[in-house]
C-alpha positions in Angstrom: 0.0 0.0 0.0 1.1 3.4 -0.8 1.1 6.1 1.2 0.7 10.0 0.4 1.6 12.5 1.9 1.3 16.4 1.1 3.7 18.9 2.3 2.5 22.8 2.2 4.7 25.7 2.4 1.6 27.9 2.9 1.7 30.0 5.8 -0.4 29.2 8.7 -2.3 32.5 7.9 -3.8 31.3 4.9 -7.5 31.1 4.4 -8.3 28.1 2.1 -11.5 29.9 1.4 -9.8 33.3 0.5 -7.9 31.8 -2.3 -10.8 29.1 -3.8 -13.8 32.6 -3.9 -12.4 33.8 -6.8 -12.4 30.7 -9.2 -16.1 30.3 -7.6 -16.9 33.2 -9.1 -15.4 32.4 -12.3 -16.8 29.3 -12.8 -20.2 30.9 -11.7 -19.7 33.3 -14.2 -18.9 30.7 -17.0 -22.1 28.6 -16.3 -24.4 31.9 -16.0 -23.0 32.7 -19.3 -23.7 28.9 -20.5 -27.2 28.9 -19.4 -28.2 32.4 -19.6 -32.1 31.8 -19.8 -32.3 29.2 -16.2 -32.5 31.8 -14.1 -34.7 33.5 -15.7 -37.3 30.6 -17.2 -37.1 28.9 -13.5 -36.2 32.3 -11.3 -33.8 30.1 -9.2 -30.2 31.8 -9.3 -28.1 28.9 -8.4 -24.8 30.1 -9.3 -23.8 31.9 -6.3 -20.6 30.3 -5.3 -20.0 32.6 -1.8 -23.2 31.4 -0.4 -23.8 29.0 2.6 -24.9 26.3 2.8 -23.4 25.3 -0.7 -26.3 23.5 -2.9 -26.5 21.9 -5.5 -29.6 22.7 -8.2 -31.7 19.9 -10.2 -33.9 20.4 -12.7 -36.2 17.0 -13.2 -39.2 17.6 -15.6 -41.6 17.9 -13.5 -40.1 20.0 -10.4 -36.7 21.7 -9.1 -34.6 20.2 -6.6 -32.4 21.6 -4.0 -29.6 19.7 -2.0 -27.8 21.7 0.7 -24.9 20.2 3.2 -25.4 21.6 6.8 -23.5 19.8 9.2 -23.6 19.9 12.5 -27.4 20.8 13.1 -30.5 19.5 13.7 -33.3 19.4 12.2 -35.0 21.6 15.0 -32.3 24.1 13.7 -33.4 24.3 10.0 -35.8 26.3 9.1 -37.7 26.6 5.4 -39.9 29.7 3.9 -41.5 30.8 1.5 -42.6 34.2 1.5 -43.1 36.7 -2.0 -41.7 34.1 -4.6 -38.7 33.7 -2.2 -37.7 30.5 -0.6 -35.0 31.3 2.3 -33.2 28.2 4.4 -31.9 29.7 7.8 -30.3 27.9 10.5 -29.0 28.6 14.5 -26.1 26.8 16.3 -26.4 28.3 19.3 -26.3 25.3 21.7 -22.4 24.5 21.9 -21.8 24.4 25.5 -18.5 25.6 27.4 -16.8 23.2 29.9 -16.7 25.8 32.4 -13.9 23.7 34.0 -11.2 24.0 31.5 -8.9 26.5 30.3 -10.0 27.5 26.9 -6.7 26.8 24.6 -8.1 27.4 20.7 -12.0 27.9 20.0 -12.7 27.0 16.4 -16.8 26.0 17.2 -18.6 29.2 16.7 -21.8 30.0 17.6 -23.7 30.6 14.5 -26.5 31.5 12.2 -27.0 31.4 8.1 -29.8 32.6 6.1 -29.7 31.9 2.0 -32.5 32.8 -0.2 -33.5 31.8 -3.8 -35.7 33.8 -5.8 -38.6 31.2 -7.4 -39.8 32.2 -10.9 -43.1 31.9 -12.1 -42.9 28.6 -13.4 -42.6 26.9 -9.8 -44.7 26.3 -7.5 -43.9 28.0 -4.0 -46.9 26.7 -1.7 -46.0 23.1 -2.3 -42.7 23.2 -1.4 -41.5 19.7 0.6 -38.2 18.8 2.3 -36.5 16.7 4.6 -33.6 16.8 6.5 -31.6 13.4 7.3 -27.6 13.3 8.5 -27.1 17.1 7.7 -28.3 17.0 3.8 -31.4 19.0 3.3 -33.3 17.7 0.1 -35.9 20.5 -1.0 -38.1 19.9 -3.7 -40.5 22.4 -5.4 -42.7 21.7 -8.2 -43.6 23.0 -11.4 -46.7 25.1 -12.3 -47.6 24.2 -15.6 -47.8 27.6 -17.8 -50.9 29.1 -18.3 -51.9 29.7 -21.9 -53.5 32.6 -23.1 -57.5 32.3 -22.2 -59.8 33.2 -25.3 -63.3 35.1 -25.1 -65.9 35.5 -27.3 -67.4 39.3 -26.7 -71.1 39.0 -27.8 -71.8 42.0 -30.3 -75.0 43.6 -29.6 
């Protein structure tokens, strides 16, 4: 069995996150330009590479689905809305308890809180909206509205 091991020169200052943002962006960029009519046929702008939770965006034929990663909570912690068209996923993690004991030494577990929204178009349908959460994925599925076609009427001439 062979074993790997990689070596960094990078400075312990560097932010992993810092230096990934800006091919994010870029490769949001390439895929807006790609698909430049998604956004606006479906009204969900999934190309937003800074956001958290990161999802990912599925378009089946008969509804949209959205798969977010958010470890560490529960699903008393999520929350899902719909409110104006807009669906927004917010979360709290405000339960991580001190050992009041012990000499703090490094505190990387942060108390914290996201929101993300997503703009739904016209073509979806926000007040069926389902989800479930299971070992930190969120699965959130929204339908389609099927389009409504022009309405004809006859005007009686009198």
């Amino acid at each position: 069995m062979t074993k790997v091991a990689f070596h960094t020169n990078l400075p312990a200052f560097f932010n992993r996150d810092e230096f990934l943002t800006p091919f994010d962006r870029l490769f949001d960029k390439v895929m807006e330009n790609q698909f430049p009519n998604f956004t606006e046929e479906f009204g969900v702008k999934c190309f937003e590479g800074g956001a958290y939770p990161k999802v990912n965006v599925y378009e089946y034929e008969d509804k949209i689905g959205i798969v977010a990663e958010i470890p560490g909570l529960s699903k008393k912690q999520v929350n899902i809305e719909v409110e104006d068209n807009v669906l927004t996923i917010s979360g709290d993690k405000h339960n991580i308890a001190d050992d009041n004991t012990a000499k703090i030494i490094r505190r990387e577990l942060k108390h914290s809180s996201f929101k993300r929204s997503f703009q739904l178009g016209d073509q979806l349908d926000g007040d069926s909206v389902s989800a479930k959460f299971e070992d930190g994925i969120l699965s959130i599925s929204i339908p389609k509205t099927e389009p409504e076609l022009p309405r004809k009427k006859f005007v009686k001439i009198s």
